[in-house]
PyMOL Python script that loads the backbone (N, CA, C, O; Angstrom):
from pymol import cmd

cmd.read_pdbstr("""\
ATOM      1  N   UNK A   1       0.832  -1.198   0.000  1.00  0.00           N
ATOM      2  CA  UNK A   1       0.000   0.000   0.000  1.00  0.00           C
ATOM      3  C   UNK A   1       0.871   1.254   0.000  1.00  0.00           C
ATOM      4  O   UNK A   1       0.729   2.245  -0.716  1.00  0.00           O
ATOM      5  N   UNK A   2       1.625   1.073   0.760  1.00  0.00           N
ATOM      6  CA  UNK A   2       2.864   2.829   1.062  1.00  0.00           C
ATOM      7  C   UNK A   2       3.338   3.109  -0.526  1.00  0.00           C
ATOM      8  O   UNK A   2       3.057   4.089  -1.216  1.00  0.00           O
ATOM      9  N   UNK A   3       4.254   1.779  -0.935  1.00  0.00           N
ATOM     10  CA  UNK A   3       4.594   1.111  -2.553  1.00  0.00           C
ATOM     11  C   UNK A   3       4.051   2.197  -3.505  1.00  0.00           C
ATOM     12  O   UNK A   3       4.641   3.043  -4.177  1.00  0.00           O
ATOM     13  N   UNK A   4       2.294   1.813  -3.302  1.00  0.00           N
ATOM     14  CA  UNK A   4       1.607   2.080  -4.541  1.00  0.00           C
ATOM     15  C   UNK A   4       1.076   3.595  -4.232  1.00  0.00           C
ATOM     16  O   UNK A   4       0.640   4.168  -5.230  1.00  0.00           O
ATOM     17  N   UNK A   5       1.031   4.594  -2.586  1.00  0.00           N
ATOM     18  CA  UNK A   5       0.705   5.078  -2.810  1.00  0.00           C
ATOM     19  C   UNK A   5       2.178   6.097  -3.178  1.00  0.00           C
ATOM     20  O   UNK A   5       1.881   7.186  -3.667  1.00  0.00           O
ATOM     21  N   UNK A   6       3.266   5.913  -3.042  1.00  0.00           N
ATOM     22  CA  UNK A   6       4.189   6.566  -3.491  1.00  0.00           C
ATOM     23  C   UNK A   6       4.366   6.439  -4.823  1.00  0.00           C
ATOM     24  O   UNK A   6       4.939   7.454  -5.220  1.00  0.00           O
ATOM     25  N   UNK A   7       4.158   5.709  -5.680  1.00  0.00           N
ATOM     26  CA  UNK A   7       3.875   5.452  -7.231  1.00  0.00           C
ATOM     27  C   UNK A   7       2.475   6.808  -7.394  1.00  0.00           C
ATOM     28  O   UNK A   7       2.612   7.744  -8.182  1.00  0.00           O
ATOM     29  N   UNK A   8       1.533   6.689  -6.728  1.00  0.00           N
ATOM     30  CA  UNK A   8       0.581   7.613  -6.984  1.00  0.00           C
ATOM     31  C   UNK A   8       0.525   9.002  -6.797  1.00  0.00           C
ATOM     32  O   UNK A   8      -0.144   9.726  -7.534  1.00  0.00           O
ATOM     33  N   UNK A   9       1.241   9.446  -5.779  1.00  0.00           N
ATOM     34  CA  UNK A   9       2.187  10.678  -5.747  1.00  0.00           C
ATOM     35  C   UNK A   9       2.806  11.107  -6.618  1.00  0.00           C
ATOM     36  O   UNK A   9       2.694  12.285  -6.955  1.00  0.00           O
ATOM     37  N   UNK A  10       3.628  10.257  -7.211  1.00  0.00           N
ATOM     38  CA  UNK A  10       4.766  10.898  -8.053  1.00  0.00           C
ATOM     39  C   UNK A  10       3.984  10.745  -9.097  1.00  0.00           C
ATOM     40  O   UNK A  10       4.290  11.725  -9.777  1.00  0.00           O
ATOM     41  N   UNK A  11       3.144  10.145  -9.703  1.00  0.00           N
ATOM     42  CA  UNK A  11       2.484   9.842 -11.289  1.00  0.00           C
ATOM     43  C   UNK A  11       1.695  10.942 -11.003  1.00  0.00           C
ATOM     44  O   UNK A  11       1.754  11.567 -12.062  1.00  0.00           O
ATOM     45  N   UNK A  12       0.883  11.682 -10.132  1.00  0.00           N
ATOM     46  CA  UNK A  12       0.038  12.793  -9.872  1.00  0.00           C
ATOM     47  C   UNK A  12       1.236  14.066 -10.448  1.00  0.00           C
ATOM     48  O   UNK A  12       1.257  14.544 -11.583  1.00  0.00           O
ATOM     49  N   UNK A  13       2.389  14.493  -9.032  1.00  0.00           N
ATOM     50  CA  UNK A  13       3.081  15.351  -9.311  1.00  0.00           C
ATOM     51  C   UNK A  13       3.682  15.488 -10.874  1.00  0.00           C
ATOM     52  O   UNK A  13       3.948  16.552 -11.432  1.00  0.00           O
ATOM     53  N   UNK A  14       3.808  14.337 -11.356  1.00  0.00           N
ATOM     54  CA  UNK A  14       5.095  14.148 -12.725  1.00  0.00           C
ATOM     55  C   UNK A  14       4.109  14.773 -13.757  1.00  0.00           C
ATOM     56  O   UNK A  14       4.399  15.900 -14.159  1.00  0.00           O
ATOM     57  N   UNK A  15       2.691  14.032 -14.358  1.00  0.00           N
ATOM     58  CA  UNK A  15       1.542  14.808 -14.983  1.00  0.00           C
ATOM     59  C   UNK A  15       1.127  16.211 -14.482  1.00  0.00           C
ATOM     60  O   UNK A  15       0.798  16.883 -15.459  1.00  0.00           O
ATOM     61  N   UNK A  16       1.006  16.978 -13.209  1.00  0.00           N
ATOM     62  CA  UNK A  16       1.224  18.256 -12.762  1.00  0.00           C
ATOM     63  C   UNK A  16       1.891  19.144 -13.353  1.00  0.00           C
ATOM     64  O   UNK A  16       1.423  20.099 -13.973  1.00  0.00           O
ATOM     65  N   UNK A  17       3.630  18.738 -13.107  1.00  0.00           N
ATOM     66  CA  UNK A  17       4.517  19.473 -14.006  1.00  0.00           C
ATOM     67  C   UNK A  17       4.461  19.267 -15.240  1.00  0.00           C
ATOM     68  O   UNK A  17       4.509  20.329 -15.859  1.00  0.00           O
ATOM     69  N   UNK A  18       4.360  18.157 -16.038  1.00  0.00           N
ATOM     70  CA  UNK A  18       4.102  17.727 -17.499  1.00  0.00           C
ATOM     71  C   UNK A  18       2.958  19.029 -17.910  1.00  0.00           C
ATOM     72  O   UNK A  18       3.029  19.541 -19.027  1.00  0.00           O
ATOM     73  N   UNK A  19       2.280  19.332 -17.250  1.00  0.00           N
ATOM     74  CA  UNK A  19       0.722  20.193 -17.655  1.00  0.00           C
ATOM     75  C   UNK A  19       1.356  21.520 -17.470  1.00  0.00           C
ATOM     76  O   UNK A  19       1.278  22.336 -18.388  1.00  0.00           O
ATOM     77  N   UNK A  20       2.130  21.888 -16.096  1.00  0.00           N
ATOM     78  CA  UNK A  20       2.233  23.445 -16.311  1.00  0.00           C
ATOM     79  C   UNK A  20       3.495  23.605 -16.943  1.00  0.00           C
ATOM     80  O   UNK A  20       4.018  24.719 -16.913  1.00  0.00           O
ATOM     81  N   UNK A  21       4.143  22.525 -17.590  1.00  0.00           N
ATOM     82  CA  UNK A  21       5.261  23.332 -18.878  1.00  0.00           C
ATOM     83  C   UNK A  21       4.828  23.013 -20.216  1.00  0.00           C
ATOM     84  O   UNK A  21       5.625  22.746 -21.116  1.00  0.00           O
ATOM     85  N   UNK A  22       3.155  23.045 -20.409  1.00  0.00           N
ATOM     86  CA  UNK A  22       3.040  22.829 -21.870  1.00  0.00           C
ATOM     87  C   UNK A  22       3.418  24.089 -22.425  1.00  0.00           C
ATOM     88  O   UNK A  22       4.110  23.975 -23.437  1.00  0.00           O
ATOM     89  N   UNK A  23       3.223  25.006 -22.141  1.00  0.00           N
ATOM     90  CA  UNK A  23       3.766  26.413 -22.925  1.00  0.00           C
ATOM     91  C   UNK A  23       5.145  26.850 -23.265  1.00  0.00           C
ATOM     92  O   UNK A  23       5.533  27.745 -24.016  1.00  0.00           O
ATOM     93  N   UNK A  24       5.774  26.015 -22.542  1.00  0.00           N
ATOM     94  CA  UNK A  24       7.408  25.761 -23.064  1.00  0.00           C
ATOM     95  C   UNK A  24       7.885  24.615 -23.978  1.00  0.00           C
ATOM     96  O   UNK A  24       8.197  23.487 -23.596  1.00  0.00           O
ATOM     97  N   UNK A  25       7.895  25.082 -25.261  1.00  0.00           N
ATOM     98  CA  UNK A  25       8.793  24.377 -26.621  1.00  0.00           C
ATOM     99  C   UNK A  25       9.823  24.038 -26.081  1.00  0.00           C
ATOM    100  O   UNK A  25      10.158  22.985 -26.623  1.00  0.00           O
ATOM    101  N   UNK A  26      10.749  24.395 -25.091  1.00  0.00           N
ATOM    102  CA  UNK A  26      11.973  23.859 -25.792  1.00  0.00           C
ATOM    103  C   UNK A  26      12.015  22.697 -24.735  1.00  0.00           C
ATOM    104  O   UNK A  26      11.766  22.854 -23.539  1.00  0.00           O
ATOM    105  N   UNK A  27      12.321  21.652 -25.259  1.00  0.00           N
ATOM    106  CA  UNK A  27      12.176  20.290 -24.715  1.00  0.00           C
ATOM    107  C   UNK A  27      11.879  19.597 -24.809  1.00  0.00           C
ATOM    108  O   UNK A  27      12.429  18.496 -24.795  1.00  0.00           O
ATOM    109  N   UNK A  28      10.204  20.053 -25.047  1.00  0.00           N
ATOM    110  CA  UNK A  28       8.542  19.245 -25.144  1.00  0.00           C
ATOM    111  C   UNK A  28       9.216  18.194 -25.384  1.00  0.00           C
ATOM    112  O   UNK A  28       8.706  17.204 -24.859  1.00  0.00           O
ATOM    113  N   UNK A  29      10.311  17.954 -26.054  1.00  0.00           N
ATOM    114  CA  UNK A  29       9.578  15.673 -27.008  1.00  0.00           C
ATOM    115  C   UNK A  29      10.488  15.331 -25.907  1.00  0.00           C
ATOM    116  O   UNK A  29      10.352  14.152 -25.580  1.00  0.00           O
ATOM    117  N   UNK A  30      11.356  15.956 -25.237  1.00  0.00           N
ATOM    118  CA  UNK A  30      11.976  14.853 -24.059  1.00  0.00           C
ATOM    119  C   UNK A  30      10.921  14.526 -23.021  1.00  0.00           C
ATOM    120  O   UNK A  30      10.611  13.466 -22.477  1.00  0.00           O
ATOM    121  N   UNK A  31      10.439  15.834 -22.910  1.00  0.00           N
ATOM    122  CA  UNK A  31       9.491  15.563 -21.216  1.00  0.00           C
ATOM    123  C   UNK A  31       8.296  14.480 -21.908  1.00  0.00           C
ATOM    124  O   UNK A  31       7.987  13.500 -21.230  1.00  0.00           O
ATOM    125  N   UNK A  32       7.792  14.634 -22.949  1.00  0.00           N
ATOM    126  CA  UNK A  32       6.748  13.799 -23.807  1.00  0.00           C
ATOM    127  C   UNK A  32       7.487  12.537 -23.831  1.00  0.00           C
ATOM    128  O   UNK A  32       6.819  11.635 -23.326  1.00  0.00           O
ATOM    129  N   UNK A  33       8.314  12.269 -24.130  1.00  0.00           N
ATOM    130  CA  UNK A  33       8.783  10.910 -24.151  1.00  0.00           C
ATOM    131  C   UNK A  33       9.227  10.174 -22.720  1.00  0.00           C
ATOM    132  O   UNK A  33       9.259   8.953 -22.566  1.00  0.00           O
ATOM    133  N   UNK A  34       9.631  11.370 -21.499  1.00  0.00           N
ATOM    134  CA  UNK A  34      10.026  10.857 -20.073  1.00  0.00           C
ATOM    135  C   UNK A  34       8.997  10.731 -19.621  1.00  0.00           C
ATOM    136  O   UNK A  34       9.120  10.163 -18.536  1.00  0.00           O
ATOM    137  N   UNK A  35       7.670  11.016 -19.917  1.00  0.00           N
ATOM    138  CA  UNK A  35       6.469  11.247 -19.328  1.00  0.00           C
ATOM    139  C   UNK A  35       5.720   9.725 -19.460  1.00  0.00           C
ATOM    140  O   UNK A  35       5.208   9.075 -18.548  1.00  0.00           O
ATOM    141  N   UNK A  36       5.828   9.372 -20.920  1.00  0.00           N
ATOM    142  CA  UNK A  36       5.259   8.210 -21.601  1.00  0.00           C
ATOM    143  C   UNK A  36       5.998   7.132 -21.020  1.00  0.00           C
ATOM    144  O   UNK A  36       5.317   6.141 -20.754  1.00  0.00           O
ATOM    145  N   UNK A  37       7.129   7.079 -20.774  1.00  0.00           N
ATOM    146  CA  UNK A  37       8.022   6.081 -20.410  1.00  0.00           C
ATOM    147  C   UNK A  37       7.535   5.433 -19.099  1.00  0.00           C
ATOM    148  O   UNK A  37       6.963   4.360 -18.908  1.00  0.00           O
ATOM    149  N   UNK A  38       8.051   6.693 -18.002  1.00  0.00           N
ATOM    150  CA  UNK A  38       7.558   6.533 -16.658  1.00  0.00           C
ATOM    151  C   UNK A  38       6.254   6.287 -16.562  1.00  0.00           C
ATOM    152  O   UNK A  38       6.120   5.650 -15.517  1.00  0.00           O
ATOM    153  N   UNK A  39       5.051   6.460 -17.150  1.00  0.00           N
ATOM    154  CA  UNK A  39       3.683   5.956 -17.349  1.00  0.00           C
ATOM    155  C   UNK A  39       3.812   4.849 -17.841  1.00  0.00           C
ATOM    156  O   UNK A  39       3.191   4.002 -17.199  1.00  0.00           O
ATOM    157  N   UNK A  40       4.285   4.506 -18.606  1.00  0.00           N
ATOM    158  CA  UNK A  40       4.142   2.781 -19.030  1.00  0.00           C
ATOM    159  C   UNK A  40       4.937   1.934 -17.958  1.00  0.00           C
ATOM    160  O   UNK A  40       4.844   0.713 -17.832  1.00  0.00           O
ATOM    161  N   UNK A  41       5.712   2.755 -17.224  1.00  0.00           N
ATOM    162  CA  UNK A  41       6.409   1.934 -16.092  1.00  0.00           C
ATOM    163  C   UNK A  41       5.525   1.852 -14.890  1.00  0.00           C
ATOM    164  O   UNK A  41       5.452   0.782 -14.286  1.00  0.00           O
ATOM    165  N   UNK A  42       4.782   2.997 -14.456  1.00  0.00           N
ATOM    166  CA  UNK A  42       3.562   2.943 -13.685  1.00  0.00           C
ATOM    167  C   UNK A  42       2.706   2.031 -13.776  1.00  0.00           C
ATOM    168  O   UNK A  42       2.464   1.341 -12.785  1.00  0.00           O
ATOM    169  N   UNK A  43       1.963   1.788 -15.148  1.00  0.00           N
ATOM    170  CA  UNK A  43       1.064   0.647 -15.439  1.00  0.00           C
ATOM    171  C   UNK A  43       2.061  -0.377 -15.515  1.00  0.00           C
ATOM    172  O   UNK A  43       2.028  -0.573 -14.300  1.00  0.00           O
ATOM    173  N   UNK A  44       3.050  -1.320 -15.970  1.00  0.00           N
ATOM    174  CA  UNK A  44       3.866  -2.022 -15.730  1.00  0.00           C
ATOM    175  C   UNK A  44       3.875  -2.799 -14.423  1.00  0.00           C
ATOM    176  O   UNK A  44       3.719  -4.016 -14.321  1.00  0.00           O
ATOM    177  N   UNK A  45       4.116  -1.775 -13.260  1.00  0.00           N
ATOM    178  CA  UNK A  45       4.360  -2.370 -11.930  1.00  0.00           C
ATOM    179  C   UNK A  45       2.871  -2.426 -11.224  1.00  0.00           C
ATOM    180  O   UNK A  45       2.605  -3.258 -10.356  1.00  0.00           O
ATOM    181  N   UNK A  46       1.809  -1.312 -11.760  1.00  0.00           N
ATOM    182  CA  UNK A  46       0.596  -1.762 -11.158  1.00  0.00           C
ATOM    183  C   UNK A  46      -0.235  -3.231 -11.779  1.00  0.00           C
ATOM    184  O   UNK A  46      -1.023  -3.762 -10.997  1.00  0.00           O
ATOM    185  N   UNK A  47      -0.141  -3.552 -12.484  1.00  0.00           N
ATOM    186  CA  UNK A  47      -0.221  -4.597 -13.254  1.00  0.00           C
ATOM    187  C   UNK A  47       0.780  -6.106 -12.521  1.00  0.00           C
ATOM    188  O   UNK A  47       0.252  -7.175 -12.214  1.00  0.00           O
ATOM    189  N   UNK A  48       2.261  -5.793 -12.385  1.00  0.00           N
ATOM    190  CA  UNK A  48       2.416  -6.390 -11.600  1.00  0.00           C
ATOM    191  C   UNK A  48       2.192  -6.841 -10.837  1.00  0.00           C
ATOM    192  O   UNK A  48       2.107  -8.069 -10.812  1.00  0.00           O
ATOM    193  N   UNK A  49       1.900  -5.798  -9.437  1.00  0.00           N
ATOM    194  CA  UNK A  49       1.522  -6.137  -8.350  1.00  0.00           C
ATOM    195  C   UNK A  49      -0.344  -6.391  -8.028  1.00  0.00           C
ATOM    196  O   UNK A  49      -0.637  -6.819  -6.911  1.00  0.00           O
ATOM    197  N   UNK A  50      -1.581  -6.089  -9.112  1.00  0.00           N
ATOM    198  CA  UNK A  50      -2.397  -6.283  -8.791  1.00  0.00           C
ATOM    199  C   UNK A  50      -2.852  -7.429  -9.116  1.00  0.00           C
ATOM    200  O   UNK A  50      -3.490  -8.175  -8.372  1.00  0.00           O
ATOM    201  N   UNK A  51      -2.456  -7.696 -10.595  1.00  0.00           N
ATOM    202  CA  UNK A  51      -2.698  -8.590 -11.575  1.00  0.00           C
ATOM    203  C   UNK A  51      -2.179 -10.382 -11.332  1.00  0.00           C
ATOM    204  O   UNK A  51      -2.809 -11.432 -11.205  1.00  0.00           O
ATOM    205  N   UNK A  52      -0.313  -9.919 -11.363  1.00  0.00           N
ATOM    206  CA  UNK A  52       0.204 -11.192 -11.846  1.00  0.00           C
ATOM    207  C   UNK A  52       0.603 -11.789 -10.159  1.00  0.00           C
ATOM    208  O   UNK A  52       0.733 -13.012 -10.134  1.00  0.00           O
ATOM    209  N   UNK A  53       0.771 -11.203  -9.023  1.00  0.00           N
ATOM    210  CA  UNK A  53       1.591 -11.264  -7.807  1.00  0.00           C
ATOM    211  C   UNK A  53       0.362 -12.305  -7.488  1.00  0.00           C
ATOM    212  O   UNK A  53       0.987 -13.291  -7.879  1.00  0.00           O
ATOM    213  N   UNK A  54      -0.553 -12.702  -7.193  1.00  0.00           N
ATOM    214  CA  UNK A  54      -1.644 -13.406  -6.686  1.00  0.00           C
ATOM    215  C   UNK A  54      -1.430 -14.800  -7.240  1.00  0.00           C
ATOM    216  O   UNK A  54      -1.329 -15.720  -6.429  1.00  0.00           O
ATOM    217  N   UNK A  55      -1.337 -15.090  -8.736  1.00  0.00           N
ATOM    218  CA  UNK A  55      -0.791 -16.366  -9.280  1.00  0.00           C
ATOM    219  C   UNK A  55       0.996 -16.724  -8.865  1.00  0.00           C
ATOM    220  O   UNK A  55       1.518 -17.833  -8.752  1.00  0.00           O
ATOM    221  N   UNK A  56       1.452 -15.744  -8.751  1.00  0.00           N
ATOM    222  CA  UNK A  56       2.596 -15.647  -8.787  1.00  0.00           C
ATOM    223  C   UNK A  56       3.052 -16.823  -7.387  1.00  0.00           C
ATOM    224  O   UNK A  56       3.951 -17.660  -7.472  1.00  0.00           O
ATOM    225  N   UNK A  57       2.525 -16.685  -6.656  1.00  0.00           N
ATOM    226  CA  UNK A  57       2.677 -17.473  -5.178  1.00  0.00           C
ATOM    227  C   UNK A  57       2.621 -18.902  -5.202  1.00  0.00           C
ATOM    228  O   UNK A  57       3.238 -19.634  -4.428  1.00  0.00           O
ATOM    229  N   UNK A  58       1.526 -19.430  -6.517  1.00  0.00           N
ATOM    230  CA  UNK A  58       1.214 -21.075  -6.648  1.00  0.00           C
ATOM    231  C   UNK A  58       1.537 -21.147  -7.914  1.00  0.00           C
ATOM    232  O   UNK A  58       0.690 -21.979  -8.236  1.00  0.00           O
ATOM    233  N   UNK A  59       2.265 -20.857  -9.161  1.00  0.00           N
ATOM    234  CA  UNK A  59       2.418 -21.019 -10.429  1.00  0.00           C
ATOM    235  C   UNK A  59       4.037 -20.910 -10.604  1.00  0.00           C
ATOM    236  O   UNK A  59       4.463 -20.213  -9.683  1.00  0.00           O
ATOM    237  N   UNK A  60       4.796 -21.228 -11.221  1.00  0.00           N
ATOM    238  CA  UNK A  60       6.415 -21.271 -11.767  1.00  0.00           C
ATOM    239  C   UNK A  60       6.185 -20.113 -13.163  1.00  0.00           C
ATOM    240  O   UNK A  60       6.878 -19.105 -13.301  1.00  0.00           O
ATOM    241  N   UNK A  61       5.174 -20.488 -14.021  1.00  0.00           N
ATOM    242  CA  UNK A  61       4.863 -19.981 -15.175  1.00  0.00           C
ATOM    243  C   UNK A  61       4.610 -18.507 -14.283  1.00  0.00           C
ATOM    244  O   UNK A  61       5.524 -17.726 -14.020  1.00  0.00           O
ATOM    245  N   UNK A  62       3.579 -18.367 -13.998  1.00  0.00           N
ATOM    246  CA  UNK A  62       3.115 -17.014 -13.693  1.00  0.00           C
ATOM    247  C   UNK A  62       4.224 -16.601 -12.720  1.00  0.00           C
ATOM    248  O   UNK A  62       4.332 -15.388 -12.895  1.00  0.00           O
ATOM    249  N   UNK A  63       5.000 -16.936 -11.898  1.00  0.00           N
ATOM    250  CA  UNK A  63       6.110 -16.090 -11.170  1.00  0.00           C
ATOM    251  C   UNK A  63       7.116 -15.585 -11.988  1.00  0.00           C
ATOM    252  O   UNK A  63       7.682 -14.558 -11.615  1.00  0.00           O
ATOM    253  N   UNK A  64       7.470 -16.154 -13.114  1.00  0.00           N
ATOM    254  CA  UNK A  64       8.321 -16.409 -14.693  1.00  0.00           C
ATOM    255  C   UNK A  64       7.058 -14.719 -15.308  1.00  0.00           C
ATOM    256  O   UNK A  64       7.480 -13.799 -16.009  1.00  0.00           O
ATOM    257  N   UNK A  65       6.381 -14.768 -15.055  1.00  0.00           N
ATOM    258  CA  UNK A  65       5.749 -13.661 -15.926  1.00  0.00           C
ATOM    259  C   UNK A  65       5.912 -12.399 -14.735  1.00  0.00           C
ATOM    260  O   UNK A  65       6.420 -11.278 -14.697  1.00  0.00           O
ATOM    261  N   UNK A  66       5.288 -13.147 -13.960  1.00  0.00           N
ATOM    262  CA  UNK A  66       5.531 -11.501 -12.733  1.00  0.00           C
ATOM    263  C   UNK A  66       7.062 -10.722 -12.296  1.00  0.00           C
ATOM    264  O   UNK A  66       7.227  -9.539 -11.997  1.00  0.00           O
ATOM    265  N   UNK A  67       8.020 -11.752 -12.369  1.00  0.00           N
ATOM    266  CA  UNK A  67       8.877 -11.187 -12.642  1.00  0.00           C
ATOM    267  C   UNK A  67       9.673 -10.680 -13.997  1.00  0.00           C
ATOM    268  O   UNK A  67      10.542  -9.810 -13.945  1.00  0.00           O
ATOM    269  N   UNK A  68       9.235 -11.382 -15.303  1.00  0.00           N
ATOM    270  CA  UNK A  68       9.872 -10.179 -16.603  1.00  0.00           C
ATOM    271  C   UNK A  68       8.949  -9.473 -16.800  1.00  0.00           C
ATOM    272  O   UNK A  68       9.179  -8.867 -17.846  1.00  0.00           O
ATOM    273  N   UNK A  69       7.510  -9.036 -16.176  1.00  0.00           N
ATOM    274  CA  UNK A  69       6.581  -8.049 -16.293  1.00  0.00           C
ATOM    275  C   UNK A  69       7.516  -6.699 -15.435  1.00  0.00           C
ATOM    276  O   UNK A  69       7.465  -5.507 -15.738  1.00  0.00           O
ATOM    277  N   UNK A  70       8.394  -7.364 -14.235  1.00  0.00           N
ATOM    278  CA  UNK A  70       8.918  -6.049 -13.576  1.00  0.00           C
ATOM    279  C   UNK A  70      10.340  -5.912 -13.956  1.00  0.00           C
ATOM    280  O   UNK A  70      10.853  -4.836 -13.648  1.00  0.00           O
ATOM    281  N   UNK A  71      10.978  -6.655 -14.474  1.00  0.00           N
ATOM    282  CA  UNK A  71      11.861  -6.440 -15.185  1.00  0.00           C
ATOM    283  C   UNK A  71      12.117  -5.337 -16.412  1.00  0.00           C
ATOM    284  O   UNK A  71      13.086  -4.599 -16.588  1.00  0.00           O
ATOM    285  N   UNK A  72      10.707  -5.516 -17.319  1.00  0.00           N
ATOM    286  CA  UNK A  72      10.543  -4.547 -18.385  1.00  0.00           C
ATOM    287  C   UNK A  72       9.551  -2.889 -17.593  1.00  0.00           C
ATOM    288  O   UNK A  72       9.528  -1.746 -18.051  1.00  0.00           O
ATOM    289  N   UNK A  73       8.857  -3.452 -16.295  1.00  0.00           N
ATOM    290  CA  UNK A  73       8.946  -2.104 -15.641  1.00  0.00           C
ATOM    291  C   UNK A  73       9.886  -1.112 -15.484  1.00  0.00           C
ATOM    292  O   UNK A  73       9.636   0.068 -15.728  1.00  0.00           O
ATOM    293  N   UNK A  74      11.211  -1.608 -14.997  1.00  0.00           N
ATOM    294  CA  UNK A  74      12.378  -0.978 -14.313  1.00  0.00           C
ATOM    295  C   UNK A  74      13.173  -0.829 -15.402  1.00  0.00           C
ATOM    296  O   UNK A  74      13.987   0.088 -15.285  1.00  0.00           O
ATOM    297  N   UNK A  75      13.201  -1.395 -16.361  1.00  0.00           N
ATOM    298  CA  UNK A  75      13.721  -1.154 -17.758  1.00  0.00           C
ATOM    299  C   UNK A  75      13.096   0.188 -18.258  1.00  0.00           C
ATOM    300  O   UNK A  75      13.931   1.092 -18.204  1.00  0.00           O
ATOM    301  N   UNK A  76      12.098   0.518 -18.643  1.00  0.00           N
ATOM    302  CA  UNK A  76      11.163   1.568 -18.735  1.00  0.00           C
ATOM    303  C   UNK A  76      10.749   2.668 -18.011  1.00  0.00           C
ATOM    304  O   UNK A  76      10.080   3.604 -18.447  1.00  0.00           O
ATOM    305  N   UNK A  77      11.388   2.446 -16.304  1.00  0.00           N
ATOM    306  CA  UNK A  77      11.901   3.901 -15.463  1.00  0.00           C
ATOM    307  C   UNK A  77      12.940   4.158 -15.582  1.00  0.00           C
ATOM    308  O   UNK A  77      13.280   5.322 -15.370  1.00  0.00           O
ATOM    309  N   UNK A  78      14.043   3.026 -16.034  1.00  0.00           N
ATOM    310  CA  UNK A  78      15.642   3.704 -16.271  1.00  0.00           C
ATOM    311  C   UNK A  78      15.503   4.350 -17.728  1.00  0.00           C
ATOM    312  O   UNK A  78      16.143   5.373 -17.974  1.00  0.00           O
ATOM    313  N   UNK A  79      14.734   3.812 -18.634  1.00  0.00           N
ATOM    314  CA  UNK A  79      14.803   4.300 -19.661  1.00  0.00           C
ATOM    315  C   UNK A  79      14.232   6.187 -19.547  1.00  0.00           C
ATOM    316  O   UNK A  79      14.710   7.224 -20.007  1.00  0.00           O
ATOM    317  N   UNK A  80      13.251   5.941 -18.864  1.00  0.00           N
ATOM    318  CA  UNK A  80      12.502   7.953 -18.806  1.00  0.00           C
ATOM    319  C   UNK A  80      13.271   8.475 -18.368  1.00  0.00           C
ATOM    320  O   UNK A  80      13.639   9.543 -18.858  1.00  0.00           O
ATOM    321  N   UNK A  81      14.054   7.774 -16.871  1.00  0.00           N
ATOM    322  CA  UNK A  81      15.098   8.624 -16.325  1.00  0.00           C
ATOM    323  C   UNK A  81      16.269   8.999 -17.225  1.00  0.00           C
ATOM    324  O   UNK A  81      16.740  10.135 -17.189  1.00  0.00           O
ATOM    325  N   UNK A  82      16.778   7.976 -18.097  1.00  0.00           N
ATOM    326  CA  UNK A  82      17.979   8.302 -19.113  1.00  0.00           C
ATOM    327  C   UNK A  82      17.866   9.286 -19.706  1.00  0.00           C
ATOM    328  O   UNK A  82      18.681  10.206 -19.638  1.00  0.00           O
ATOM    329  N   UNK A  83      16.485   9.293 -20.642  1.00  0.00           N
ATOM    330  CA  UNK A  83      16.122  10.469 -21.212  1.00  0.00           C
ATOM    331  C   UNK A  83      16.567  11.774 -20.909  1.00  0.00           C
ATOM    332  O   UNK A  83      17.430  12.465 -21.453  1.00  0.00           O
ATOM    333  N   UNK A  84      16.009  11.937 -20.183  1.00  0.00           N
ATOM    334  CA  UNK A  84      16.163  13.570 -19.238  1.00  0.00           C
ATOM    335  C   UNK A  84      17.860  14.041 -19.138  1.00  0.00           C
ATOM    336  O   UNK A  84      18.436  15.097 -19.398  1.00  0.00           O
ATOM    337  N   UNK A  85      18.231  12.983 -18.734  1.00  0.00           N
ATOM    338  CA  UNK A  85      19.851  13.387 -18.761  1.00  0.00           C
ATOM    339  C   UNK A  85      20.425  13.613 -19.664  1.00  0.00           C
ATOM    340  O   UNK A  85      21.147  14.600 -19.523  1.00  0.00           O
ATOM    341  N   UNK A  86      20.469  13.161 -20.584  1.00  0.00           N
ATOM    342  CA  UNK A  86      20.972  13.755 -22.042  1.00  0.00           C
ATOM    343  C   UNK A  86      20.214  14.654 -22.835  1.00  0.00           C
ATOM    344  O   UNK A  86      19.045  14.791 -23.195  1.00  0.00           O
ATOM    345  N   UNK A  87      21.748  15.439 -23.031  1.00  0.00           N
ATOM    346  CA  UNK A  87      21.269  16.663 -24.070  1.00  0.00           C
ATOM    347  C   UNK A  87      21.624  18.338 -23.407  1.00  0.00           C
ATOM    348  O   UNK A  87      22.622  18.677 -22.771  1.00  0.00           O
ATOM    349  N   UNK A  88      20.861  18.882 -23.668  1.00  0.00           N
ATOM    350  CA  UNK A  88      21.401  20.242 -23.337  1.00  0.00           C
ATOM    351  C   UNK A  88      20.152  19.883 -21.829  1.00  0.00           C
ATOM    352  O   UNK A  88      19.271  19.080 -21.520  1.00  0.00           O
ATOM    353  N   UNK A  89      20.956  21.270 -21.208  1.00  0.00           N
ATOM    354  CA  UNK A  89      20.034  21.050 -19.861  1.00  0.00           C
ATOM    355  C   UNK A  89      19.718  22.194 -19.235  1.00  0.00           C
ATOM    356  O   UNK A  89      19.032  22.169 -18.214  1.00  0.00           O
TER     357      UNK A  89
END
""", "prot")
cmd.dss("prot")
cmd.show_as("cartoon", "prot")
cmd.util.cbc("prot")
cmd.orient("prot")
């Protein structure tokens, strides 16, 4: 619960700022693309943990899925985070 509501915090705040710098061009396709990233990493791990974690406890197959489901999560927050760092700043 703490997990998901700190995931819900930051996906609130991150769309917040995403909204009050639409009037600033210079950037837009990084924050658009760090934005999309970290959102698909959001659904990723909520999906994880609502979805696959329940089979995950009595199945080999489904623990095999719940974990490269969070694998390609954390792949997909390092990836938004990478983003941002490169380039002019």
């Amino acid at each position: 619960a703490g997990l998901g509501a700190l995931f819900t915090v930051n996906t609130v705040t991150g769309l917040w700022n995403l909204w009050e710098s639409r009037d600033n061009d210079q950037g837009r396709g990084k924050r658009l693309l760090h934005s999309g990233l970290m959102l698909a990493s959001d659904a990723g791990f909520a999906y994880t943990g609502l979805v696959l974690a329940g089979d995950a406890k009595r199945d080999i197959k489904s623990r095999d899925d719940h974990r490269n489901y969070a694998y390609y999560s954390m792949g997909a927050a390092l990836a938004g985070y990478a983003v941002m760092l490169v380039g002019d700043h």
